[in-house]
C-alpha positions as CSV (number, residue, x, y, z in Angstrom):
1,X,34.3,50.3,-28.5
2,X,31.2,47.9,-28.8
3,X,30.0,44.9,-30.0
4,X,31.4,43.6,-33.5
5,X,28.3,43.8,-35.0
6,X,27.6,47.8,-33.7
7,X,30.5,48.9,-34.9
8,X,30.1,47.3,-38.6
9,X,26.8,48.6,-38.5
10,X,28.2,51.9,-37.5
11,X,30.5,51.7,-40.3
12,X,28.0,50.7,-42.7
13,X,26.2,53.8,-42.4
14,X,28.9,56.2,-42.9
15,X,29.2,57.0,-39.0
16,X,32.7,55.5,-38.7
17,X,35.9,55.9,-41.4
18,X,37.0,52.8,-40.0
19,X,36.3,49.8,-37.8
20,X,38.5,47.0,-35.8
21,X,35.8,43.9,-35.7
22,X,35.6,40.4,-35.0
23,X,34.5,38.9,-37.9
24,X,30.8,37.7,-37.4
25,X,29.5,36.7,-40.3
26,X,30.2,35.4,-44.2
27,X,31.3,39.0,-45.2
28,X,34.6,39.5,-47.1
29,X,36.6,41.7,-47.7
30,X,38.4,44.1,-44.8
31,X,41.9,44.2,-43.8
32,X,42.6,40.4,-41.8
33,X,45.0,41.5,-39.0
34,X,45.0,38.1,-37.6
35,X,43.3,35.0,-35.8
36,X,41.1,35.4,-32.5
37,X,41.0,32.2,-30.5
38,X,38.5,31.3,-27.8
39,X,38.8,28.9,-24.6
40,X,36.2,28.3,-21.7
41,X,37.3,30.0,-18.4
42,X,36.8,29.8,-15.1
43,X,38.2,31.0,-11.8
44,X,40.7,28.0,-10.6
45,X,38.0,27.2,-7.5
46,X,35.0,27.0,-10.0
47,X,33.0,23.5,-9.3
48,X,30.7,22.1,-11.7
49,X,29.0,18.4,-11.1
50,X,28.5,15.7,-13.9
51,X,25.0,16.2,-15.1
52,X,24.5,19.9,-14.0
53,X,23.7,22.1,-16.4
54,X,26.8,24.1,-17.0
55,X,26.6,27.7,-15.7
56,X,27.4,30.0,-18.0
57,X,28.5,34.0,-17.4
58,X,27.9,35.9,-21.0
59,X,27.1,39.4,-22.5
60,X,23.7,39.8,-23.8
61,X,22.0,37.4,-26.0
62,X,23.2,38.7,-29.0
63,X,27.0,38.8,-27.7
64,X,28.7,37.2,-30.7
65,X,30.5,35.1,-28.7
66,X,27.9,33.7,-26.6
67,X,26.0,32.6,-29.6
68,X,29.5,29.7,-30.5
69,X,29.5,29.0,-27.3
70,X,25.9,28.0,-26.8
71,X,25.9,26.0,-30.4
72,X,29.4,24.6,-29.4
73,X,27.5,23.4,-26.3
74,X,24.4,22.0,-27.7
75,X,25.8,20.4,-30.9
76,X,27.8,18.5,-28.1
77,X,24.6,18.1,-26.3
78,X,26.1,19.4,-23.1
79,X,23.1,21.2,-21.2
80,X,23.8,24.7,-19.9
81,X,22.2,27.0,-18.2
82,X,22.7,31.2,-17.9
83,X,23.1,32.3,-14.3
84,X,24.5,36.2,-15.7
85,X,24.1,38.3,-18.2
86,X,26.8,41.1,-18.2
87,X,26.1,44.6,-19.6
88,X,29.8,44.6,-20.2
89,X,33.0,42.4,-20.6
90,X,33.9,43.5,-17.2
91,X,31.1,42.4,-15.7
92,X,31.5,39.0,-17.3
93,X,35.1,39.0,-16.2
94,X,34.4,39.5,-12.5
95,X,31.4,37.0,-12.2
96,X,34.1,34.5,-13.8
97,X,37.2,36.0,-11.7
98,X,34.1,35.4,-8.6
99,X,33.6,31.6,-9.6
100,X,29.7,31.8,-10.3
101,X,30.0,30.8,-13.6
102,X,32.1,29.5,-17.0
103,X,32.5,31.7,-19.5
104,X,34.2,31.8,-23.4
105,X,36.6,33.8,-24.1
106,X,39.1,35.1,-26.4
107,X,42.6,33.8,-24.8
108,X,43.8,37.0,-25.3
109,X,41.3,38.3,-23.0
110,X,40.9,36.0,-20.6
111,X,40.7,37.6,-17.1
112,X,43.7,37.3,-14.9
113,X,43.8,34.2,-12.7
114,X,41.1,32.6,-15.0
115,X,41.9,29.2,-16.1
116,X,40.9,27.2,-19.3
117,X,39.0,24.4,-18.1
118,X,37.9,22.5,-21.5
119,X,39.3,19.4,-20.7
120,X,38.7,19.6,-16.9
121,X,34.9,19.7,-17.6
122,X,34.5,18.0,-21.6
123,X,33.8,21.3,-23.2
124,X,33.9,21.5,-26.5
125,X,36.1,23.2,-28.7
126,X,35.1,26.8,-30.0
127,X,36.1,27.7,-33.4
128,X,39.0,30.3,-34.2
129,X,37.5,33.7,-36.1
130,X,39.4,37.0,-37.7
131,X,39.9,40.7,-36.4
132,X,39.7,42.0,-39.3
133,X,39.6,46.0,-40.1
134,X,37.7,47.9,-42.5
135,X,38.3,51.1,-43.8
136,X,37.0,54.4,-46.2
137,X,39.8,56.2,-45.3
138,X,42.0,56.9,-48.6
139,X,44.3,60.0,-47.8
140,X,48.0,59.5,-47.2
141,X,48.3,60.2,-43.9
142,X,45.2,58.4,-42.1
143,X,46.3,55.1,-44.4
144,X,49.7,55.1,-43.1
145,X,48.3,56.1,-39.2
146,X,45.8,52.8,-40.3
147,X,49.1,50.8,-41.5
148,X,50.7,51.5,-38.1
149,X,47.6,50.3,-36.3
150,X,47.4,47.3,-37.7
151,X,51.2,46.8,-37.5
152,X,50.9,47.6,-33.7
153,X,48.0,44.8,-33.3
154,X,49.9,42.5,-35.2
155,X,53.0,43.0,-33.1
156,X,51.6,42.8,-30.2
157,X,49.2,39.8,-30.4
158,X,50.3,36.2,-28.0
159,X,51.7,33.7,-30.3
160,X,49.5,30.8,-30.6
């Protein structure tokens, strides 16, 4: 497990058969497994003023998902402000479950209690991308261990 952009790297050079990423970038091709949709959350007693910068919880600066979050909020010229930088989602999770800060998302991993708070605060909306997998794999049995995989994911992603 890391960053879309590791792993695809990783894969890339040979160092993985196959790879389960959030597609990034203008590259084609991979295995689409399905949508990944993105919110702002916060914890339910978060407070932010009119004219504040927002406050923002977010992996590192080159978090995928930071970077549509922070052009979402400056094409809507919305000021913001970092006050943490996680080294992991879980860190991000709890200073969001801890109300210090808003953070985006993928609904599907929104931390518990966490609410979406676009409309409560004007946010704008963040564009949907793809999970998409790639693969080298091309014996029998790891494509239909791949096959099942991707069945699973499908299966048990939230309606949307």
């Amino acid at each position: 497990m890391d960053n879309s952009r590791e792993l695809l790297d990783a894969f890339d050079r040979g160092e993985l058969d196959a790879a389960i990423i959030r597609r990034e970038d203008d590259r084609r091709g991979g295995e689409v497994l399905g949508p990944e949709h993105f919110g702002w959350f916060a914890a339910s007693q978060f407070e932010h003023r009119h004219g504040d910068p927002l406050r923002l919880a977010a992996l590192s600066p080159a978090c995928g998902v930071r970077d549509i979050a922070t052009r979402a909020l400056d094409a809507a010229s919305i000021p913001w402000t970092e006050v943490f930088l996680g080294g992991t989602s879980s860190m991000v999770t709890a200073a969001v479950s801890a109300g210090l800060a808003v953070s985006a998302f993928s609904c599907r991993l929104a931390p518990p209690g966490a609410v979406e708070v676009s409309q409560r605060f004007g946010l704008p909306p963040l564009p949907s991308t793809e999970i998409v997998m790639f693969s080298t794999l091309t014996d029998a049995k790891s494509r239909e261990a791949l096959r099942a995989l991707a069945a699973g994911f499908r299966e048990h992603r939230p309606s949307s």
